[in-house]
DRENDO-414787 format. One record per atom (N, C-alpha, C): atom name; chain; x, y, z; residue number from 1. Coordinates in nm, 2 decimals. Atoms other than C-alpha are relative to their C-alpha. Last residue first. Example, Ala and Ser with C-alpha at 12.3 -4.5 7.8 and 13.67 -1.06 7.14 Angstrom:
# DRENDO-414787
<rec N,A,<-0.09,-0.11,0.00>,2>;
<rec CA,A,<1.37,-0.11,0.71>,2>;
<rec C,A,<-0.08,0.11,0.08>,2>;
<rec N,A,<0.09,-0.12,0.00>,1>;
<rec CA,A,<1.23,-0.45,0.78>,1>;
<rec C,A,<0.09,0.12,0.00>,1>;
END
This chain:
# DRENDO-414787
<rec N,A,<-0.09,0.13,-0.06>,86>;
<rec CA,A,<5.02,-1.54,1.43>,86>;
<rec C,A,<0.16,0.09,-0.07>,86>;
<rec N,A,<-0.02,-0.08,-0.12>,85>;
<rec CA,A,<4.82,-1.17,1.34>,85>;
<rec C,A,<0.16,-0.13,0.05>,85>;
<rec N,A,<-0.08,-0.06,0.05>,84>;
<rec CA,A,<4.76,-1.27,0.96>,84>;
<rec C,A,<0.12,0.05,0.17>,84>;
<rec N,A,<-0.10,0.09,0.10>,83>;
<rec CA,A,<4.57,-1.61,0.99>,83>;
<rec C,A,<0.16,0.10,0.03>,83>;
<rec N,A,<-0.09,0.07,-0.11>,82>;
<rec CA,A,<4.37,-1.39,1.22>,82>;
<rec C,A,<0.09,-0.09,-0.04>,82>;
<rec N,A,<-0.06,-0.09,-0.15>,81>;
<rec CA,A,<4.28,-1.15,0.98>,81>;
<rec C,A,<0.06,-0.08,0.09>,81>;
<rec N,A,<-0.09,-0.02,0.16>,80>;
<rec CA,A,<4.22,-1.44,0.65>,80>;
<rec C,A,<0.10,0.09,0.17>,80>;
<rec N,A,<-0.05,0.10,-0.06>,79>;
<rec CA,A,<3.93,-1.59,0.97>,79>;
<rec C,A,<0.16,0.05,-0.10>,79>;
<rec N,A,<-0.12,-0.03,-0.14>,78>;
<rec CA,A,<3.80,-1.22,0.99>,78>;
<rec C,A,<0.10,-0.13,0.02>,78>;
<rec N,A,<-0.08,-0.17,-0.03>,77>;
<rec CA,A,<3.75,-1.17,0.61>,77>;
<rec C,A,<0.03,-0.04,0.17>,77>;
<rec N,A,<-0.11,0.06,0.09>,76>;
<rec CA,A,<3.57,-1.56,0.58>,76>;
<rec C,A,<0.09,0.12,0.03>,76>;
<rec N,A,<-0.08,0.12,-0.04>,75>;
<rec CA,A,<3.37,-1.52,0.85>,75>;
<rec C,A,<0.12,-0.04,-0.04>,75>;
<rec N,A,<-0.06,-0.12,-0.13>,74>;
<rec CA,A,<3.23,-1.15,0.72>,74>;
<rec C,A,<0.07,-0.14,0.08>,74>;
<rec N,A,<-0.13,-0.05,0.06>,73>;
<rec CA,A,<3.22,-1.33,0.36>,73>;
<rec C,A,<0.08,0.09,0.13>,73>;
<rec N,A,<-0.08,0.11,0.12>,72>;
<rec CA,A,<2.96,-1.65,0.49>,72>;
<rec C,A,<0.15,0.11,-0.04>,72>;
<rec N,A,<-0.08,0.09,-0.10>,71>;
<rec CA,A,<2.78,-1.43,0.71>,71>;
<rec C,A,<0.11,-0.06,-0.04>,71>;
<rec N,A,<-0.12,-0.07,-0.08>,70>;
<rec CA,A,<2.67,-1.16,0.46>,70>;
<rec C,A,<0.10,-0.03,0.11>,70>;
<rec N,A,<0.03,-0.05,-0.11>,69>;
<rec CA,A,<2.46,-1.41,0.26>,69>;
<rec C,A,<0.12,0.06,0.05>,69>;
<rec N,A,<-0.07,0.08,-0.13>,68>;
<rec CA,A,<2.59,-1.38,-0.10>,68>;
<rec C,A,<-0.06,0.03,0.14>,68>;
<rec N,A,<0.10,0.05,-0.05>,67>;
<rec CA,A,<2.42,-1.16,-0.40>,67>;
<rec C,A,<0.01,-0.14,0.16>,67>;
<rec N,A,<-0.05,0.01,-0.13>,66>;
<rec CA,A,<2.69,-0.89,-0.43>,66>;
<rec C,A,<-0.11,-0.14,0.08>,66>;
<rec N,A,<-0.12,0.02,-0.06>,65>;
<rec CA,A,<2.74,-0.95,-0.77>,65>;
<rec C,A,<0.00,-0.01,0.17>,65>;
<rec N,A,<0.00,0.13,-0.01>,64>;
<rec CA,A,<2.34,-0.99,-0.78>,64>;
<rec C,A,<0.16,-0.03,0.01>,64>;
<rec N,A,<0.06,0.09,-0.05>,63>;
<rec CA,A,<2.31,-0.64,-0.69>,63>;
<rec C,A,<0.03,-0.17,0.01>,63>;
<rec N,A,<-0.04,0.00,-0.13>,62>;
<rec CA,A,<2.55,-0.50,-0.85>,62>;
<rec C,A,<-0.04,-0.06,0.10>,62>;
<rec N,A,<-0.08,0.06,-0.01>,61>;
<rec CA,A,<2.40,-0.60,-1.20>,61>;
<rec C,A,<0.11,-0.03,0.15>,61>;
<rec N,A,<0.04,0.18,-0.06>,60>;
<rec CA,A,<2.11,-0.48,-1.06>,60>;
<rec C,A,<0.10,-0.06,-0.05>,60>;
<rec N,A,<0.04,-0.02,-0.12>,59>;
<rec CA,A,<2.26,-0.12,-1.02>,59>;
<rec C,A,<-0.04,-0.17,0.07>,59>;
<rec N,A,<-0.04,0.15,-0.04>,58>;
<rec CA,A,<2.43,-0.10,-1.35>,58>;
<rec C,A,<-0.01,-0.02,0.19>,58>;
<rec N,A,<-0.16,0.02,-0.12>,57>;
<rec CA,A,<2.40,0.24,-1.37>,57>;
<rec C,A,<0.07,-0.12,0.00>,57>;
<rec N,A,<-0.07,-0.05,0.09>,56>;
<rec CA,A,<2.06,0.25,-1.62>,56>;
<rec C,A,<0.17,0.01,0.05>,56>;
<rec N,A,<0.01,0.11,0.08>,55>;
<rec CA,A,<1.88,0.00,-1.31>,55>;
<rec C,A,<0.11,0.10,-0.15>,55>;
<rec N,A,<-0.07,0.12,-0.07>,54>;
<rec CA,A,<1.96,0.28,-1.09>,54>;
<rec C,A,<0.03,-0.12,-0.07>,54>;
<rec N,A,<-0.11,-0.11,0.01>,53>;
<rec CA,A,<1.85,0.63,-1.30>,53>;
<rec C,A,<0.12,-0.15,0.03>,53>;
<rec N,A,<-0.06,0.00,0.16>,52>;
<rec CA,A,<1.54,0.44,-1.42>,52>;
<rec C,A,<0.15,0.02,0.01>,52>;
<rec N,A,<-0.06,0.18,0.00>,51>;
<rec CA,A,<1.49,0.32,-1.00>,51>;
<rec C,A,<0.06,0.02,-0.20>,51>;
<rec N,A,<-0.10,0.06,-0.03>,50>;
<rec CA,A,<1.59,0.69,-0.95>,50>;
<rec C,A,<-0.05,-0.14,-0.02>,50>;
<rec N,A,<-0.12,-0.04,0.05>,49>;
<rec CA,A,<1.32,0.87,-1.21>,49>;
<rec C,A,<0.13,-0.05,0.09>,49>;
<rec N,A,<-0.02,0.03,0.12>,48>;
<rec CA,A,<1.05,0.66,-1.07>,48>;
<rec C,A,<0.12,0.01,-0.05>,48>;
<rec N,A,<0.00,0.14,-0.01>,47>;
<rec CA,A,<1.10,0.74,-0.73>,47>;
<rec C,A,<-0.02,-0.04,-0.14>,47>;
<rec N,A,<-0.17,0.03,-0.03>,46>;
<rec CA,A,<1.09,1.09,-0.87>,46>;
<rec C,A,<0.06,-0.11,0.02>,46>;
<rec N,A,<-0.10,-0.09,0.08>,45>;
<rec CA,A,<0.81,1.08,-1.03>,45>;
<rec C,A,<0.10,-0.02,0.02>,45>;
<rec N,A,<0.04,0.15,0.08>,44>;
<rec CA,A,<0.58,0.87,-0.76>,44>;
<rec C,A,<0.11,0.00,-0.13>,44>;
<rec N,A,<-0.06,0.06,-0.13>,43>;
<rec CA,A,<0.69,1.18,-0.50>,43>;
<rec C,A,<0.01,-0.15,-0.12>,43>;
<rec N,A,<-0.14,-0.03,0.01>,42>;
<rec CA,A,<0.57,1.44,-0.76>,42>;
<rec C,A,<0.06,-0.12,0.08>,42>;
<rec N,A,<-0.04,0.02,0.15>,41>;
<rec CA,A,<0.24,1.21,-0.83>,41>;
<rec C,A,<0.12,0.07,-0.02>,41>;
<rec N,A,<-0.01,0.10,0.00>,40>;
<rec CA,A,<0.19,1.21,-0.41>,40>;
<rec C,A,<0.03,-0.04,-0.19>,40>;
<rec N,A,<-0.07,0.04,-0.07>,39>;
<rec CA,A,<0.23,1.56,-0.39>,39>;
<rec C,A,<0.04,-0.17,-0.01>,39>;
<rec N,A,<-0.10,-0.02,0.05>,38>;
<rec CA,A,<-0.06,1.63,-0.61>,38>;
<rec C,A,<0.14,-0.02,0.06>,38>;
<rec N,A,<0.00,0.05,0.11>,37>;
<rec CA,A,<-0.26,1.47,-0.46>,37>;
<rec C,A,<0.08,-0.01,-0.09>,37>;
<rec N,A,<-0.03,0.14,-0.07>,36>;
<rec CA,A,<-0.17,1.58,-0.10>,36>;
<rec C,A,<0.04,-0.10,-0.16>,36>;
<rec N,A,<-0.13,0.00,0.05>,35>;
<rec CA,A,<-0.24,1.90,-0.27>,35>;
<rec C,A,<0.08,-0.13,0.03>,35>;
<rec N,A,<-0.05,-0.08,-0.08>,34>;
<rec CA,A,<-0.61,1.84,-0.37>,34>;
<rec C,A,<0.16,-0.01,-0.01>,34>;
<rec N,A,<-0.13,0.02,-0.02>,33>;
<rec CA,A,<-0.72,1.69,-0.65>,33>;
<rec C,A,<0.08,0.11,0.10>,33>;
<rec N,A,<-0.04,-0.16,-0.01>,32>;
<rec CA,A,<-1.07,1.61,-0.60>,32>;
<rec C,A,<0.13,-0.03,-0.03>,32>;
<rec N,A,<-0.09,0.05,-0.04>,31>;
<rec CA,A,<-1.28,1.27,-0.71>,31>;
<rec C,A,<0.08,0.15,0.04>,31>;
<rec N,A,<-0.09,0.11,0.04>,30>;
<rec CA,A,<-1.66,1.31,-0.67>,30>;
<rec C,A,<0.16,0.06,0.02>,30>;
<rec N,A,<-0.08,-0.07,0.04>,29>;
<rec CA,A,<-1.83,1.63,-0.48>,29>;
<rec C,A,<0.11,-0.06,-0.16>,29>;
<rec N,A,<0.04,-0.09,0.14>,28>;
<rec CA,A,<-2.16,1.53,-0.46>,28>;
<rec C,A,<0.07,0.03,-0.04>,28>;
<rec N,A,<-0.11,-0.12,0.03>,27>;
<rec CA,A,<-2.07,1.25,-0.20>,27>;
<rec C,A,<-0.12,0.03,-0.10>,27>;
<rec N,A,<-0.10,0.01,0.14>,26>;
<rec CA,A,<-2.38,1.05,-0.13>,26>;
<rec C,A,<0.10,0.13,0.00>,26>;
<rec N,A,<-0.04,-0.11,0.08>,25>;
<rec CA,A,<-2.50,1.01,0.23>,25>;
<rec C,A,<0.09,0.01,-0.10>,25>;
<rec N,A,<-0.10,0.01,0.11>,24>;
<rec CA,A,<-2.74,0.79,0.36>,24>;
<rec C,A,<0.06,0.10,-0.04>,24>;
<rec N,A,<-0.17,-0.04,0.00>,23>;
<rec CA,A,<-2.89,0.90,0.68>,23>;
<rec C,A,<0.08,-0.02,-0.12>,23>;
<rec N,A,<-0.05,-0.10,-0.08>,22>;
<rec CA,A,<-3.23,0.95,0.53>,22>;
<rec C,A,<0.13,0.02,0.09>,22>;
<rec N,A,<0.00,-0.04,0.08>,21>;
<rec CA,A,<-3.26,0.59,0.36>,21>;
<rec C,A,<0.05,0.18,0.01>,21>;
<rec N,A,<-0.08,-0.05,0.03>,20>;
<rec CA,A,<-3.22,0.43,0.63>,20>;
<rec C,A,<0.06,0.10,-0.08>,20>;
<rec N,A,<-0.13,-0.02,-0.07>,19>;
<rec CA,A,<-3.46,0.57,0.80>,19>;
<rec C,A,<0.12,0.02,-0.05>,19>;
<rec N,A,<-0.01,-0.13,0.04>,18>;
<rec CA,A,<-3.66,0.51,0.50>,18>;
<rec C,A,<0.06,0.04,0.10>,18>;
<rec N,A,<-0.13,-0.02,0.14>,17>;
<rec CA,A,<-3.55,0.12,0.51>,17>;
<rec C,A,<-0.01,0.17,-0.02>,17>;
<rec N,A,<-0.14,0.08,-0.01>,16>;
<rec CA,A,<-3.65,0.09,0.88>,16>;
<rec C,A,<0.05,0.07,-0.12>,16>;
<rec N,A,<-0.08,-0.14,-0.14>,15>;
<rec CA,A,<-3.98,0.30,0.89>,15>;
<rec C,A,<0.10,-0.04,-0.03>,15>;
<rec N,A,<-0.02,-0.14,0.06>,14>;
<rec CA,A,<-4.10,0.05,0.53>,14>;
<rec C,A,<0.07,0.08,0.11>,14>;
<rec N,A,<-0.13,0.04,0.09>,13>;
<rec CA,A,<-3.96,-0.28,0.78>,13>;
<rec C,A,<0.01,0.15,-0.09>,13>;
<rec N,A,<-0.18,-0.02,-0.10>,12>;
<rec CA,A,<-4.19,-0.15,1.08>,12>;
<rec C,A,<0.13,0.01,-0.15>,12>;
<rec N,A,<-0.02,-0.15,-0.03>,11>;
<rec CA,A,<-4.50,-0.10,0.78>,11>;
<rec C,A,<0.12,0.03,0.10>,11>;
<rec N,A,<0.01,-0.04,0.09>,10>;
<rec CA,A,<-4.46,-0.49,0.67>,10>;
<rec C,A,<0.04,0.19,0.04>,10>;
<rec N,A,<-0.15,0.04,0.04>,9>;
<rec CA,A,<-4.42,-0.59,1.00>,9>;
<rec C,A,<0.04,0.04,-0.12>,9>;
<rec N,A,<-0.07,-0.13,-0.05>,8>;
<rec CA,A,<-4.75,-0.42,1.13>,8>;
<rec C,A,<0.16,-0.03,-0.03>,8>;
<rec N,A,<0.04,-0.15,0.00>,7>;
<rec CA,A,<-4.93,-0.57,0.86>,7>;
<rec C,A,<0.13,0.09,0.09>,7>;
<rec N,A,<-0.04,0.05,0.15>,6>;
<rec CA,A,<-4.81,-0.95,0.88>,6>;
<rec C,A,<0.03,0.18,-0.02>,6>;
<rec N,A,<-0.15,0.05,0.00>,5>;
<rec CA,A,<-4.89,-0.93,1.23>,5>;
<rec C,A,<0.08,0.09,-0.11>,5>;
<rec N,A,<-0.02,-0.14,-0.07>,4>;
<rec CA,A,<-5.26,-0.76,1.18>,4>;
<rec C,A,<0.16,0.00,0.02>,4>;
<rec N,A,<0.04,0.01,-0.16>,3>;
<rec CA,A,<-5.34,-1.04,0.92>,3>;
<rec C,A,<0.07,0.11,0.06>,3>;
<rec N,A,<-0.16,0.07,-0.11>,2>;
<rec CA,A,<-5.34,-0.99,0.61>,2>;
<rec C,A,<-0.08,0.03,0.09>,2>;
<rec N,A,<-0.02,-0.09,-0.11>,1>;
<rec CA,A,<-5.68,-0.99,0.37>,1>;
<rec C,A,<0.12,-0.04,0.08>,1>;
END
């Protein structure tokens, strides 16, 4: 035999989980392709199509020629200027 406790905690906890059970809510619809969707696979495309277009250019070769902090050559270019003014 339970006891009256045991009982009415047992039947609180069943209300609880069927509760929850009744807000739960499953999509029915699963995955959609709306236009957003599509939008974002033209947008992923094109970005695509310029890093192929950049790196095919010689783009990272550019890159690492120019790989220098920008302090270092803008110091050097104004000190060459004022060498020139005297």
């Amino acid at each position: 035999m339970i006891s009256l406790p045991h009982q009415h905690g047992r039947l609180r906890g069943r209300t609880r989980r069927e509760r929850c059970a009744v807000r739960a809510k499953i999509p029915d619809q699963g995955v959609s392709w709306d236009y957003t969707t599509w939008l974002n696979v033209v947008f992923l495309v094109i970005a695509a199509a310029l890093i192929v277009r950049f790196v095919r250019t010689g783009g990272v070769a550019m890159l690492r020629m120019m790989g220098g902090s920008p302090d270092s050559h803008e110091h050097e270019h104004m000190d060459s200027h004022a060498s020139h003014r005297d």
